[in-house]
MARDREN-609722 format. One line per field, with one value per atom (N, C-alpha, C): residue in one letter; atom name; x, y, z. Coordinates in nm, 3 decimals, m for minus. Layout:
aa <- c(a:...) $
at <- c(CA:...) $
u <- c(X:...) $
v <- c(Y:...) $
w <- c(Z:...) $
REM end
This chain:
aa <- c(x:x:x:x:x:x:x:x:x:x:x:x:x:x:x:x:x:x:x:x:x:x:x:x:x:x:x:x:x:x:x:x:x:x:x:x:x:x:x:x:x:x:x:x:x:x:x:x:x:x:x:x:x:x:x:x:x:x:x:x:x:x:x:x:x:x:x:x:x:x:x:x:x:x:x:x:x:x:x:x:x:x:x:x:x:x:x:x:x:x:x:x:x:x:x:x:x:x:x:x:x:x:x:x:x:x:x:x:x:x:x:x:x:x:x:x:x:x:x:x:x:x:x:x:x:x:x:x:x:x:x:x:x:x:x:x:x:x:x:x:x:x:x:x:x:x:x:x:x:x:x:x:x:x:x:x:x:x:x:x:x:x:x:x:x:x:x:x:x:x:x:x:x:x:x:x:x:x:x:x:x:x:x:x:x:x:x:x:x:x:x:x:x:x:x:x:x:x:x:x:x:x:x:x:x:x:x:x:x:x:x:x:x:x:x:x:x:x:x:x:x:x:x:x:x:x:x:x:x:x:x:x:x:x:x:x:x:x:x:x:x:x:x:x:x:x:x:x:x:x:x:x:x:x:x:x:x:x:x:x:x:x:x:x:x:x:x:x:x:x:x:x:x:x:x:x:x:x:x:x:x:x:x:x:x:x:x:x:x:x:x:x:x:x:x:x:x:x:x:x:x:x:x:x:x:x:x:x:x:x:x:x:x:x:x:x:x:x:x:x:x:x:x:x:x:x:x:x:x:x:x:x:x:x:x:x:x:x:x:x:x:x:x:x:x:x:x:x:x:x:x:x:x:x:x:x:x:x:x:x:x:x:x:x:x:x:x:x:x:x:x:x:x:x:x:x:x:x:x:x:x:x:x:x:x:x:x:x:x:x:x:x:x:x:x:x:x:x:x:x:x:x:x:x:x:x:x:x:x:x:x:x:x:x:x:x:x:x:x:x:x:x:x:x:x:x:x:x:x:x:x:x:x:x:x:x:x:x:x:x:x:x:x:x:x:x:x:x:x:x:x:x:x:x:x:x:x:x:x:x:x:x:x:x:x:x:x:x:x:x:x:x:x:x:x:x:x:x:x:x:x:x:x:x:x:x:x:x:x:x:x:x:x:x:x:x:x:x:x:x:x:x:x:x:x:x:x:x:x:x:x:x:x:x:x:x:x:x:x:x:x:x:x:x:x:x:x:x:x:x:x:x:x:x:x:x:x:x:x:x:x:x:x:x:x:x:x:x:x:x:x:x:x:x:x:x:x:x:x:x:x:x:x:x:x:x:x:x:x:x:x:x:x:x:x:x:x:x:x:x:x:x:x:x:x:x:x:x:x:x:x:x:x:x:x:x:x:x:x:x:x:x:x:x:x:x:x:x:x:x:x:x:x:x:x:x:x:x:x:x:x:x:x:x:x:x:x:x:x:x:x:x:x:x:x:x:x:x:x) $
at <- c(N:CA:C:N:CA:C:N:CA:C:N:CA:C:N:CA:C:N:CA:C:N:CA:C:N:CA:C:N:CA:C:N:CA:C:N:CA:C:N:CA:C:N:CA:C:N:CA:C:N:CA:C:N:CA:C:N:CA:C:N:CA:C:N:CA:C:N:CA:C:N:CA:C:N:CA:C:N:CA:C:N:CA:C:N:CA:C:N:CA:C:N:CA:C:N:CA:C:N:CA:C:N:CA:C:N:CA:C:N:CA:C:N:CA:C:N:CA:C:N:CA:C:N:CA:C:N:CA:C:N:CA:C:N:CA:C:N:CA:C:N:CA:C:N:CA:C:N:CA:C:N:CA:C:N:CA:C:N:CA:C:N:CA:C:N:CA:C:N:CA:C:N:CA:C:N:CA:C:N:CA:C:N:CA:C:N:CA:C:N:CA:C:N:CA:C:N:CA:C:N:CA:C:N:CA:C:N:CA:C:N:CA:C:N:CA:C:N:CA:C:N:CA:C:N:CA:C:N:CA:C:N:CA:C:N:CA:C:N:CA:C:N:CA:C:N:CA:C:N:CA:C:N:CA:C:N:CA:C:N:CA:C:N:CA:C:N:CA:C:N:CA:C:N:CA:C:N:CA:C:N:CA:C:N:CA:C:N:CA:C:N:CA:C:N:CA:C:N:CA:C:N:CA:C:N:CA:C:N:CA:C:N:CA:C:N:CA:C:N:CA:C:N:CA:C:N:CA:C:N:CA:C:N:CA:C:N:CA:C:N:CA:C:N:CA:C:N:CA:C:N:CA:C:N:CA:C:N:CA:C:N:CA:C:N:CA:C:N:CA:C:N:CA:C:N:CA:C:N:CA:C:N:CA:C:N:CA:C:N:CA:C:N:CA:C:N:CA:C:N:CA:C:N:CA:C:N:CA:C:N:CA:C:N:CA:C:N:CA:C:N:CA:C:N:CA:C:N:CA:C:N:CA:C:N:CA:C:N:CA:C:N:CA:C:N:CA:C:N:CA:C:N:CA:C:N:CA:C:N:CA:C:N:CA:C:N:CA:C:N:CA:C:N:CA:C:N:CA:C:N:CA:C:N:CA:C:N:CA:C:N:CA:C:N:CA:C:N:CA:C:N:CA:C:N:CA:C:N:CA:C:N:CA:C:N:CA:C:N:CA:C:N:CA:C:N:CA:C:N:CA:C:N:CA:C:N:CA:C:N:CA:C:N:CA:C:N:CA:C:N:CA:C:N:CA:C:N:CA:C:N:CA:C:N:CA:C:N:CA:C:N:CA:C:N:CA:C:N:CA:C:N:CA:C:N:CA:C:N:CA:C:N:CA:C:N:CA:C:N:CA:C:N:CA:C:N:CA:C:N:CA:C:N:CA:C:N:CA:C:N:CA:C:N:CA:C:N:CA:C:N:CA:C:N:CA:C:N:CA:C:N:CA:C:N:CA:C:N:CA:C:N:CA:C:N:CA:C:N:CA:C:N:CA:C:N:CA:C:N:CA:C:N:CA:C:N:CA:C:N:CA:C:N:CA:C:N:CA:C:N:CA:C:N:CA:C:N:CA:C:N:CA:C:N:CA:C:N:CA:C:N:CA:C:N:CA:C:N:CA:C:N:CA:C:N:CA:C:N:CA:C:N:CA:C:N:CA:C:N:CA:C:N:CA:C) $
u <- c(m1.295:m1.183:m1.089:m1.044:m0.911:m0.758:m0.711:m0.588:m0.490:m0.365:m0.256:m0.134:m0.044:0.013:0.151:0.239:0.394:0.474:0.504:0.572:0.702:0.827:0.924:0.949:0.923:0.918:0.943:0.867:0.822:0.704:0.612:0.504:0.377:0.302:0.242:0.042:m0.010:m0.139:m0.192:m0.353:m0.435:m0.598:m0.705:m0.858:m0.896:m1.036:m1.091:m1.135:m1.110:m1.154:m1.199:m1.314:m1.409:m1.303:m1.202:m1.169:m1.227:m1.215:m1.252:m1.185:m1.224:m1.138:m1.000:m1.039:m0.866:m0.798:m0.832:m0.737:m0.795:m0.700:m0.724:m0.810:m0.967:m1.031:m0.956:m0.935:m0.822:m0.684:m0.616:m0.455:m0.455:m0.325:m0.318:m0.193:m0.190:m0.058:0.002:0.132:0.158:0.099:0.033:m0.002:0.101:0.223:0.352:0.439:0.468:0.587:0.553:0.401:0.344:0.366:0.457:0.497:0.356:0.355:0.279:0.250:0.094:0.149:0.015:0.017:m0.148:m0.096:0.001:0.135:0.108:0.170:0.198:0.033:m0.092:m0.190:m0.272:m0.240:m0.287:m0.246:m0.068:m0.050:m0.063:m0.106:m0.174:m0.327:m0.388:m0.515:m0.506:m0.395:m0.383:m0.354:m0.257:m0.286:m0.352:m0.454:m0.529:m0.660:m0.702:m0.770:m0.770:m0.905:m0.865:m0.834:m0.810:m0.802:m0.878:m0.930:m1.002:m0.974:m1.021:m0.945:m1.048:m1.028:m1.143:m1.073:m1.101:m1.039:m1.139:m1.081:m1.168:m1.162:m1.296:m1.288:m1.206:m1.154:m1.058:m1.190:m1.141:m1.169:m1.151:m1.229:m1.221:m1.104:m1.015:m0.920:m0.942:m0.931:m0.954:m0.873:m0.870:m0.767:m0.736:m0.609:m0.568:m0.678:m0.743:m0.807:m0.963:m0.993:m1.111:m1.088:m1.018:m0.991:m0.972:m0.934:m0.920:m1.063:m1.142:m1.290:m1.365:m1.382:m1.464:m1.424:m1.286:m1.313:m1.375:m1.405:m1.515:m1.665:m1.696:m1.787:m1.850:m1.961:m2.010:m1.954:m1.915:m1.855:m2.018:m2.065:m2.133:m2.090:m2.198:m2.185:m2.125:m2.030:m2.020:m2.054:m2.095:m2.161:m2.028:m1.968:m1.878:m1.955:m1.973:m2.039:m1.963:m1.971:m1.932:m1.846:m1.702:m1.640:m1.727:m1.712:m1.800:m1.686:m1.781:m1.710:m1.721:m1.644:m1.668:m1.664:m1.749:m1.790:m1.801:m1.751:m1.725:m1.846:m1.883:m1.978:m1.991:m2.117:m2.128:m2.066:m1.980:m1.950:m2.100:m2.092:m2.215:m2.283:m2.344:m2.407:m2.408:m2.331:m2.308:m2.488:m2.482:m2.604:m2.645:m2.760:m2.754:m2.701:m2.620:m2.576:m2.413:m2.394:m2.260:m2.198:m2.179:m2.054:m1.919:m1.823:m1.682:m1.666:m1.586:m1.505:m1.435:m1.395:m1.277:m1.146:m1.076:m0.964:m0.904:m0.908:m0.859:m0.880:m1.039:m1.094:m1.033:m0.962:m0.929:m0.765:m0.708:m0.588:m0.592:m0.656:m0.662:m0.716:m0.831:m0.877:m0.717:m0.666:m0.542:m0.397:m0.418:m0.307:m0.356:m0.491:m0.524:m0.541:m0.594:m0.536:m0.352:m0.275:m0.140:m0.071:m0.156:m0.096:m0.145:m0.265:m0.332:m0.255:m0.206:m0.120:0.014:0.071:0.178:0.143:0.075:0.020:0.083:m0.072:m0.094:0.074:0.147:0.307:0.367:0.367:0.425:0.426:0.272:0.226:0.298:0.336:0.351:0.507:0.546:0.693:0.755:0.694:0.709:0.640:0.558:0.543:0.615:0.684:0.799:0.929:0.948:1.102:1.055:0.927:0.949:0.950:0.888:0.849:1.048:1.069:1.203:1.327:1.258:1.418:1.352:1.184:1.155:1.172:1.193:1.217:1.353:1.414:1.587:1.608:1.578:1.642:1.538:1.455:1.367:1.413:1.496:1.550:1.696:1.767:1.908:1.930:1.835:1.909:1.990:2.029:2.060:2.029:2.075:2.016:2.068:1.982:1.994:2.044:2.197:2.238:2.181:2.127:2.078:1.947:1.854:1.744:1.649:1.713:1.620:1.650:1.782:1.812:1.705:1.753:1.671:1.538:1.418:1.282:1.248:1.335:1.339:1.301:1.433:1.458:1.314:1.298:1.196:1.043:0.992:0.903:0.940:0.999:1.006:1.021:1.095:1.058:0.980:0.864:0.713:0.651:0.670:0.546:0.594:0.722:0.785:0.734:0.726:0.679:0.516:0.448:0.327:0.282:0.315:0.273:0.405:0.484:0.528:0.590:0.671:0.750:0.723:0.784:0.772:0.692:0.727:0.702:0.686:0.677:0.735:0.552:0.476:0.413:0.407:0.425:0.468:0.627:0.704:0.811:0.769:0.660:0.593:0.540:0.440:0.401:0.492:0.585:0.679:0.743:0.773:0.887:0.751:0.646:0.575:0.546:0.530:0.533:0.660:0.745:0.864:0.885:0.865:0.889:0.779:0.657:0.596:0.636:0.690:0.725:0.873:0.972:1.111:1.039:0.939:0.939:0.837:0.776:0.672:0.746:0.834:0.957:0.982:1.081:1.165:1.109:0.973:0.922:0.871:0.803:0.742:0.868:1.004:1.133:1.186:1.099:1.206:1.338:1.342:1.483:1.514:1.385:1.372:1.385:1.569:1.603:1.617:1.733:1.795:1.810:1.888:1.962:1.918:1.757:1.701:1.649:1.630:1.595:1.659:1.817:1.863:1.797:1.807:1.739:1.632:1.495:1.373:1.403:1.485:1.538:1.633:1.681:1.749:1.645:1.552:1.468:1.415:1.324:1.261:1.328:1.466:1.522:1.524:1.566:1.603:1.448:1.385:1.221:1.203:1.212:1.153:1.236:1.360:1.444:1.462:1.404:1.419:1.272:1.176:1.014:1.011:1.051:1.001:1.108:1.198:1.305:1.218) $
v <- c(1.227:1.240:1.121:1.089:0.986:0.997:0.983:1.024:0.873:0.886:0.872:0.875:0.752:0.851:0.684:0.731:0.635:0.661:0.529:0.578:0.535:0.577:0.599:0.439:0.306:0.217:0.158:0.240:0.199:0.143:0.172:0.105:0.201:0.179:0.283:0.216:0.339:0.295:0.405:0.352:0.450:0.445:0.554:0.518:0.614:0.633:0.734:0.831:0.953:1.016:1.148:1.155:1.301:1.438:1.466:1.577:1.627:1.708:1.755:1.855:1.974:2.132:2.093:2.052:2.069:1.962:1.838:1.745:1.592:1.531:1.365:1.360:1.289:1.269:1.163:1.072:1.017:0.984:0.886:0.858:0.758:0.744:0.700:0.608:0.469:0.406:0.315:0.296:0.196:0.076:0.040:m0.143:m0.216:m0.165:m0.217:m0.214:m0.116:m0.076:m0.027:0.019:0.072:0.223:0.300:0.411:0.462:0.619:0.692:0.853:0.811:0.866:1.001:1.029:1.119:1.234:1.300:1.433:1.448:1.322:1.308:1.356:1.269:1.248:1.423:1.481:1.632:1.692:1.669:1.740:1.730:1.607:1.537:1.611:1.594:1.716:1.815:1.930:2.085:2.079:2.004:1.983:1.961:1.899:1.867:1.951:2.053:2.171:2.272:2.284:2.386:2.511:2.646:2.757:2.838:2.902:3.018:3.189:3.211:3.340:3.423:3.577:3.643:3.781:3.744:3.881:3.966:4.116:4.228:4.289:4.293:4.387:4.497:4.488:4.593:4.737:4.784:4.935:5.043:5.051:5.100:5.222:5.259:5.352:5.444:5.584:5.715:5.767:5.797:5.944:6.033:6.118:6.221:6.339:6.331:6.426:6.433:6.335:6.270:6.328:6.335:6.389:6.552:6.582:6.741:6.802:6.709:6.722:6.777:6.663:6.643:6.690:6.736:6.819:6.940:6.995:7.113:7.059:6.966:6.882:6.792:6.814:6.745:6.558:6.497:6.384:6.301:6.218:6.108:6.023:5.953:5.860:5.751:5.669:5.529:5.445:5.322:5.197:5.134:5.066:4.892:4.824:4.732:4.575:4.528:4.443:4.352:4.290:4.241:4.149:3.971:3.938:3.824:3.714:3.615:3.549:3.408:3.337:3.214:3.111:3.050:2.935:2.788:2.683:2.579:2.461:2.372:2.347:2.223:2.153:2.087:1.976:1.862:1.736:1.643:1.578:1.472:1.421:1.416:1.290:1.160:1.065:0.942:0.859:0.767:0.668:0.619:0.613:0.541:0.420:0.306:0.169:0.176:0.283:0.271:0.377:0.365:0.501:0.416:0.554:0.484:0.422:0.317:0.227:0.351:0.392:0.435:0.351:0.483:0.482:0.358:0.402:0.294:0.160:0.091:0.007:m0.062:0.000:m0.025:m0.133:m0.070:m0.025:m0.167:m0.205:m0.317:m0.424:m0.440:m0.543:m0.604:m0.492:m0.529:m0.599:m0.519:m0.614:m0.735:m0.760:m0.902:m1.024:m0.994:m1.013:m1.060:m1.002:m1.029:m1.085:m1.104:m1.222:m1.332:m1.325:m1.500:m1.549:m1.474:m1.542:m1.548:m1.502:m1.547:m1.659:m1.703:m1.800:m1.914:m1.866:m2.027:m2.047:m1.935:m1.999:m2.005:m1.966:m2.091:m2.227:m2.256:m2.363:m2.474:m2.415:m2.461:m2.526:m2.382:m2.451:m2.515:m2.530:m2.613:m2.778:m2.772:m2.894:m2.923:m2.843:m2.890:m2.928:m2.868:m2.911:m3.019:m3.030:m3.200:m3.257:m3.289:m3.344:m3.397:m3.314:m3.319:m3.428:m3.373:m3.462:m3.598:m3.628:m3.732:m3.819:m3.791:m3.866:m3.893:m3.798:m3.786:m3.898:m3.884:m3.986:m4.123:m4.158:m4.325:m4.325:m4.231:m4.342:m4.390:m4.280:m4.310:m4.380:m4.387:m4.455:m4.364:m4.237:m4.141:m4.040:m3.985:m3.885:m3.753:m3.669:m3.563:m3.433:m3.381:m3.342:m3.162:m3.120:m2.944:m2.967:m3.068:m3.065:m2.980:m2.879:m2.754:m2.642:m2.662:m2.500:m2.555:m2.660:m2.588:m2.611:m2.675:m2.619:m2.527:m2.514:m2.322:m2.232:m2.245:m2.146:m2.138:m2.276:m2.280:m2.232:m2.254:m2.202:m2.037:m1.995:m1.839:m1.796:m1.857:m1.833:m1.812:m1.956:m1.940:m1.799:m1.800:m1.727:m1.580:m1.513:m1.437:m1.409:m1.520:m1.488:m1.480:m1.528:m1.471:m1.396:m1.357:m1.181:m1.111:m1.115:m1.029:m0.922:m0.986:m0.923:m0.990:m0.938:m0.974:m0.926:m0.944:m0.870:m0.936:m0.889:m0.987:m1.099:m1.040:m1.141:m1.318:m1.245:m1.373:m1.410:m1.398:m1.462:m1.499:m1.499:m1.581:m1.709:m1.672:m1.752:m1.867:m1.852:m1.921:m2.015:m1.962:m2.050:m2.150:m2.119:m2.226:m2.318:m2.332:m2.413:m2.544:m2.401:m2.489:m2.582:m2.531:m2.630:m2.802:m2.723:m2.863:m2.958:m2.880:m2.976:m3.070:m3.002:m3.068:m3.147:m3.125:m3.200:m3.328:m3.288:m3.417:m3.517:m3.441:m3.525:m3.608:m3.596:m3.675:m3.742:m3.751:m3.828:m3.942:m3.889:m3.968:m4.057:m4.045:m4.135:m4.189:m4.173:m4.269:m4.206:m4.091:m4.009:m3.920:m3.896:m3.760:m3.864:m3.739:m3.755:m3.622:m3.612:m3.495:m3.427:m3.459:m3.385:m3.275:m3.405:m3.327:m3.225:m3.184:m3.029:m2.950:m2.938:m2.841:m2.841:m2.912:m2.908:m2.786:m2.843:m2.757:m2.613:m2.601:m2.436:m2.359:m2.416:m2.392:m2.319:m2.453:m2.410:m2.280:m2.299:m2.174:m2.035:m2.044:m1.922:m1.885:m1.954:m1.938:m1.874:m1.968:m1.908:m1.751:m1.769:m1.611:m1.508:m1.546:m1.399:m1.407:m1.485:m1.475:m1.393:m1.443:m1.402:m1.282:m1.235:m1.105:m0.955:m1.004:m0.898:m0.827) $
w <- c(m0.516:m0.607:m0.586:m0.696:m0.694:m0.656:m0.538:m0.548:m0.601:m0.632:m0.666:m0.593:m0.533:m0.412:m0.480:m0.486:m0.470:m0.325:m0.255:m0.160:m0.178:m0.084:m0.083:m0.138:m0.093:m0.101:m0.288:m0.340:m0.493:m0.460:m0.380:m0.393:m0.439:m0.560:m0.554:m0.541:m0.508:m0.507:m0.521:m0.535:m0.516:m0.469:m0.445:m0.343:m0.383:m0.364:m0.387:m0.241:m0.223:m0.139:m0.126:m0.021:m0.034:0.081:0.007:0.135:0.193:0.364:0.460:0.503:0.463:0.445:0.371:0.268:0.159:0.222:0.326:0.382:0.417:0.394:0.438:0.612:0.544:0.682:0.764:0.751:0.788:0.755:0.835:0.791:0.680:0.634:0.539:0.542:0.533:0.520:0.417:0.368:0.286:0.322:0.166:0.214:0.227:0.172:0.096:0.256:0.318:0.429:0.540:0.553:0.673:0.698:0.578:0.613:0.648:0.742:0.695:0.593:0.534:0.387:0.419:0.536:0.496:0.478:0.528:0.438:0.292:0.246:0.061:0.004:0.143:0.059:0.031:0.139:0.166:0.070:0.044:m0.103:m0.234:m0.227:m0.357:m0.382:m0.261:m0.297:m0.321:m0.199:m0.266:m0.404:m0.472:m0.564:m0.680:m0.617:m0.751:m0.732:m0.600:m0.627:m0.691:m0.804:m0.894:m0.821:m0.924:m0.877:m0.924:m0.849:m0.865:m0.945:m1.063:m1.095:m1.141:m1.084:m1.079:m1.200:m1.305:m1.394:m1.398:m1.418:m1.394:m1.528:m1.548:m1.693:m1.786:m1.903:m1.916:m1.924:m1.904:m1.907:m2.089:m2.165:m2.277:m2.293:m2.366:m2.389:m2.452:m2.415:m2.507:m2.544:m2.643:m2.708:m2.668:m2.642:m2.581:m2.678:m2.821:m2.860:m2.834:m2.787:m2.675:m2.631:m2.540:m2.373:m2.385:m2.463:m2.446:m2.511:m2.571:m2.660:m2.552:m2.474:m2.348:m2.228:m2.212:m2.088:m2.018:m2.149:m2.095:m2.079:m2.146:m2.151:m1.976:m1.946:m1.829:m1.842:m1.799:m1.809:m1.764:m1.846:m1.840:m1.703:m1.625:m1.564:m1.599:m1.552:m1.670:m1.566:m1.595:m1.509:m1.539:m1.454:m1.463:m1.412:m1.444:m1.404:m1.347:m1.247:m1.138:m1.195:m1.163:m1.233:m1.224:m1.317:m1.282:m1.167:m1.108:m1.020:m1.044:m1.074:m1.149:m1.016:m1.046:m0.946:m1.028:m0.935:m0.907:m0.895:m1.020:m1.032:m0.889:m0.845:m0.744:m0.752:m0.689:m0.717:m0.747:m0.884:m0.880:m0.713:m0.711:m0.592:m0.673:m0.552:m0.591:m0.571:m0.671:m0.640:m0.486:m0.438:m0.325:m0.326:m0.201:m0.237:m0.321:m0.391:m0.425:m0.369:m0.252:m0.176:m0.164:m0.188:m0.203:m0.088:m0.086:0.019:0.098:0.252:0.317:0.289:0.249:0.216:0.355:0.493:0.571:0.547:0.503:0.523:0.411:0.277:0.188:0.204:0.249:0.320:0.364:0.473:0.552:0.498:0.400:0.356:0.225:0.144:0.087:0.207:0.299:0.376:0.457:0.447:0.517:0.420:0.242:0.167:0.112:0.135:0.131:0.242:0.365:0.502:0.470:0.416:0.346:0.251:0.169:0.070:0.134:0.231:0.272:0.366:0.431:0.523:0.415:0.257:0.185:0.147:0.147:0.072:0.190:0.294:0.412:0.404:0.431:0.404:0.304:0.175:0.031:0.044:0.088:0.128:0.227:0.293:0.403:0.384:0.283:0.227:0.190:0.037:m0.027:0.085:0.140:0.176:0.284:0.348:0.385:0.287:0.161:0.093:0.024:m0.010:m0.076:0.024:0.119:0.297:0.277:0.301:0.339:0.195:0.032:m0.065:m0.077:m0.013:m0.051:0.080:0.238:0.299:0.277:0.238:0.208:0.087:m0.051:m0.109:m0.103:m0.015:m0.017:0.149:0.198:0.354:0.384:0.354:0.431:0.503:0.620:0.702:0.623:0.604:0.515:0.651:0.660:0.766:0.789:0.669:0.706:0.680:0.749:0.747:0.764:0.872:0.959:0.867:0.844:0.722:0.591:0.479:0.410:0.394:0.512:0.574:0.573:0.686:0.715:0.583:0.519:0.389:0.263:0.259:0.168:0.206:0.323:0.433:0.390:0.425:0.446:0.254:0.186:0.063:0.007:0.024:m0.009:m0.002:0.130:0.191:0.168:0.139:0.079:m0.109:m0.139:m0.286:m0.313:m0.238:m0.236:m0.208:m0.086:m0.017:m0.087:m0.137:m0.231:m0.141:m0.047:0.097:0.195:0.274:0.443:0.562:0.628:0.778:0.879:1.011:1.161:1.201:1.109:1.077:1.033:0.911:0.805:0.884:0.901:0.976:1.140:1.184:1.301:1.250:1.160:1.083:0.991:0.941:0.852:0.951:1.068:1.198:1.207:1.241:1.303:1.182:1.072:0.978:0.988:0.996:0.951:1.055:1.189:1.314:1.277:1.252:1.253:1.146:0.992:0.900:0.965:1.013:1.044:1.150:1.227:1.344:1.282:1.214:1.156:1.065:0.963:0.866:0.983:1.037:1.167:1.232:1.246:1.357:1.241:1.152:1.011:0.965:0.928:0.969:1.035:1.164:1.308:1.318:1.313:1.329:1.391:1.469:1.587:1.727:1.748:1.890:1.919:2.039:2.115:2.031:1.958:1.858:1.729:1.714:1.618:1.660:1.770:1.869:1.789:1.761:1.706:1.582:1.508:1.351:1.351:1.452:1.466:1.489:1.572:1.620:1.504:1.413:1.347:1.199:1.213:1.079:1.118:1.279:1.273:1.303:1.336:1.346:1.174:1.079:0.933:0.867:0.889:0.858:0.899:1.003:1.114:1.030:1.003:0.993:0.814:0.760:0.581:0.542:0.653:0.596:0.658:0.772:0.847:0.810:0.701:0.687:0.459) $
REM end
């Protein structure tokens, strides 16, 4: 069966899964926030199990002039039939070669998916904002003085708009970008001293805490 599940987040998704006595064989988490969702997912099944209803035959009605006919009368046997019991046809059997994916396995291949794309927009932006310092100071002969901030910022941006959020991941990932772009700009200019230390620490604190929040 298909469940359907939104989490608190606004994130919604959904997998296909075979319950195991009315419940999630395993856990279940946001790809989106990490909550855990195998609660929501249990009641999403009681839910969507049909119900069972067993009606019992009405019983034919006689006349009070019936009834006073036949009471001197030997009363006939009457038969009732069994109420019938309605049953629940079998789930198809799936083809051999096409069994559903686990819901976990699902889960994880989508969030290793959405760290690659935050990686490639690390990457992206951290190009750009060297790219931007090293045109801005070779054509003006000036030292461009928030070099590390906006590295940093653009680094964690990227990689923020591709994975489409954060986490203490992607803000590990984003600092170390950003360190090597401010530190490669600066050295690629003849402009890395003491000083530019702060720059580097600066970007990757800005990176770490824009991508991982």
């Amino acid at each position: 069966m298909e469940l359907k599940l939104e989490c608190g987040c606004g994130q919604r998704y959904a997998f296909d899964v075979e319950p195991v006595d009315g419940r999630m064989p395993v856990s279940v988490d946001c790809p989106s926030c990490g909550k855990d969702s195998t609660e929501e997912a249990n009641a999403a099944i009681a839910k969507a199990a049909p119900v069972v209803r067993v009606v019992a035959p009405s019983l034919p009605k006689m006349s009070m002039a019936s009834h006073h006919a036949s009471a001197s009368e030997p009363k006939p046997a009457v038969s009732v039939p069994p109420p019938p019991v309605s049953s629940i046809p079998p789930a198809p059997s799936r083809p051999p070669g096409r069994t559903a994916p686990d819901p976990a396995e699902r889960l994880a291949a989508s969030g290793g998916a959405r760290v690659g794309l935050g990686v490639l927009g690390a990457f992206l932006g951290a190009a750009l904002g060297s790219g931007i310092v090293y045109g801005f100071t070779a054509a003006t002969d000036f030292r461009f003085p928030l070099v590390g901030v906006a590295t940093g910022y653009l680094t964690a941006l990227g990689s923020r708009l591709l994975a489409r959020g954060g986490d203490t991941t992607l803000g590990i990932v984003s600092a170390v970008f950003a360190v090597l772009s401010v530190a490669g700009t600066l050295l690629a200019l003849d402009m890395f001293s003491l000083w530019s230390i702060i720059s580097v620490v600066i970007s990757a604190s800005i990176a770490y805490r824009t991508a991982s929040n």
